[in-house]
N, C-alpha and C positions, 0 to 999 in steps of 0.2 A: 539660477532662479529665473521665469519665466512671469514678465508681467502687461498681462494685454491692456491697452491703452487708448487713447487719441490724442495727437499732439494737437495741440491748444493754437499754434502759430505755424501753420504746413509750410509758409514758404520760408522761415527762419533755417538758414544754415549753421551746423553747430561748429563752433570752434574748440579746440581745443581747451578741457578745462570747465566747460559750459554744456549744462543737460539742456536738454530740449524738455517741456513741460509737458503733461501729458495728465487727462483724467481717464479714470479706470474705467474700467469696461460696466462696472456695476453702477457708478456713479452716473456715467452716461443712462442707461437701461433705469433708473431711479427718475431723472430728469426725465426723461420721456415716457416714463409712467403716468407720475405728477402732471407732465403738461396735458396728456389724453385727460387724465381726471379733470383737470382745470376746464378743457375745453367741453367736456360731457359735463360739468356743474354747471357753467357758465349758462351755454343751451340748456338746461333744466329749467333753470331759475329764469331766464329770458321767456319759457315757454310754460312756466308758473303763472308768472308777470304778467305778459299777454291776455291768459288767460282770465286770470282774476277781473284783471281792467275792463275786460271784452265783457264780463259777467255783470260787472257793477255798471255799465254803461247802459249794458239791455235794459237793468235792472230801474233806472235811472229814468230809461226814455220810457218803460213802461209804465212807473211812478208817475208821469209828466201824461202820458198818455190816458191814463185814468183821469186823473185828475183834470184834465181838460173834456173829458165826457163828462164829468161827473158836474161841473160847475153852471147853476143854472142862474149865478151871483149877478147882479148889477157891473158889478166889478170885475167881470168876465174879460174885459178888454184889458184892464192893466195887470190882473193876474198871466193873462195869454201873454201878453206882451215879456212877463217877467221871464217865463218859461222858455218861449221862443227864444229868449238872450241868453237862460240856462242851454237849452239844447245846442244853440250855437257852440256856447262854452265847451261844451262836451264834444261837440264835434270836431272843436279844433285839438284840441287834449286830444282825440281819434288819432287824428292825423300825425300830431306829433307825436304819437307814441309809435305807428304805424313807420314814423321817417327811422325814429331811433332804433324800431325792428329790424329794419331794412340794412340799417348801416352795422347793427347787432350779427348782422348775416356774412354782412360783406366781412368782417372782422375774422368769423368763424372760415369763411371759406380760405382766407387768407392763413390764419396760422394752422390750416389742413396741410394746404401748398406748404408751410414751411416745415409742415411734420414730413411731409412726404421727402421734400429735400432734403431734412436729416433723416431719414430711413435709406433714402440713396448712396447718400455720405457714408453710411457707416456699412450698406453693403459693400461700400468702392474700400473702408478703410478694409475691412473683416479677410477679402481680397487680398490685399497687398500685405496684410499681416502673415497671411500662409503663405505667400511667395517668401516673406522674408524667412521664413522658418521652414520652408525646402531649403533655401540659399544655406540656413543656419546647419540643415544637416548634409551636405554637400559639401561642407567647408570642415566640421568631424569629419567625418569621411577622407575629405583629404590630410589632415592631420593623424587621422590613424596608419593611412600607410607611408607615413615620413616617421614615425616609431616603428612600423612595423619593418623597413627599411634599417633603422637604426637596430633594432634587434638581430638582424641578420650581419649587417657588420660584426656585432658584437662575438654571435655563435660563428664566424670564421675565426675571428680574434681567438676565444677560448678553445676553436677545433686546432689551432696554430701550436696554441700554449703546452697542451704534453707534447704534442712533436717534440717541443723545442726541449723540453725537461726530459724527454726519453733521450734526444742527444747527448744534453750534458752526461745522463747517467752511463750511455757507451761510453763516452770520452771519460769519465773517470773511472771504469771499468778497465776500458784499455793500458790506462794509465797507471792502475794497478799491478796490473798485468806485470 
């Protein structure tokens, strides 16, 4: 039985007695499904997000922008004034949502780098798995011609054996005689 794998602890030497742990080749290809998907959600929603914010902000300064053409009020100073603290407001909200973009970014490009290193890993395992499995038939190979060897002993044994019965049967022949 044949079961493709990846050992969990590469540098762990097995002893005697003691499997070495290993997830299945499917389980791997499952995990690295999921985390592309997590990573393509993730960048969706972020670029959702962005955008929404980006929408209500225009939205927000354009509101404030009207509104300050429109106001021919006595009260034109402390309304402006209100605004001006509003757009502040917003703008800093800008910013910080532009930092958490930014770091939204660095995060993605990061577990790219570590998709890519496990895609490396498992081309280096995928590698050394076929190596083991030329060794495996190279090692049949040599266990078939130490039977086939043993066979050959055997058909001298059995080319031996009527000789040796066609003797007795002269020697009791003779002996008849």
């Amino acid at each position: 039985m044949y079961v493709d794998g990846f050992l969990l602890n590469p540098g762990q030497t097995s002893s005697p007695g003691i499997t070495s742990q290993y997830i299945s080749m499917d389980m791997y290809l499952a995990e690295k499904k999921e985390l592309r998907n997590q990573i393509f959600q993730f960048q969706r929603e972020n670029e959702q997000t962005l955008q929404l914010l980006t929408t209500q902000l225009q939205q927000k300064l354009t509101v404030m922008d009207d509104k300050l053409k429109q106001s021919n009020k006595p009260n034109d100073t402390i309304e402006l004034a209100y605004l001006e603290h509003k757009n502040q407001d917003l703008k800093m909200n800008l910013t910080i949502l532009q930092e958490k973009h930014r770091l939204l970014q660095i995060s993605y490009v990061r577990q790219k780098d570590q998709l890519d290193l496990l895609k490396n890993t498992s081309a280096q395992v995928i590698k050394e798995l076929s190596e083991l499995k030329q060794l495996k038939s190279v090692n049949q190979t040599l266990d078939l011609s130490v039977v086939k060897s043993r066979i050959q002993s055997l058909e001298q044994k059995l080319t031996c054996l009527p000789t040796t019965r066609t003797l007795e049967a002269r020697t009791f022949l003779l002996c008849t005689m």
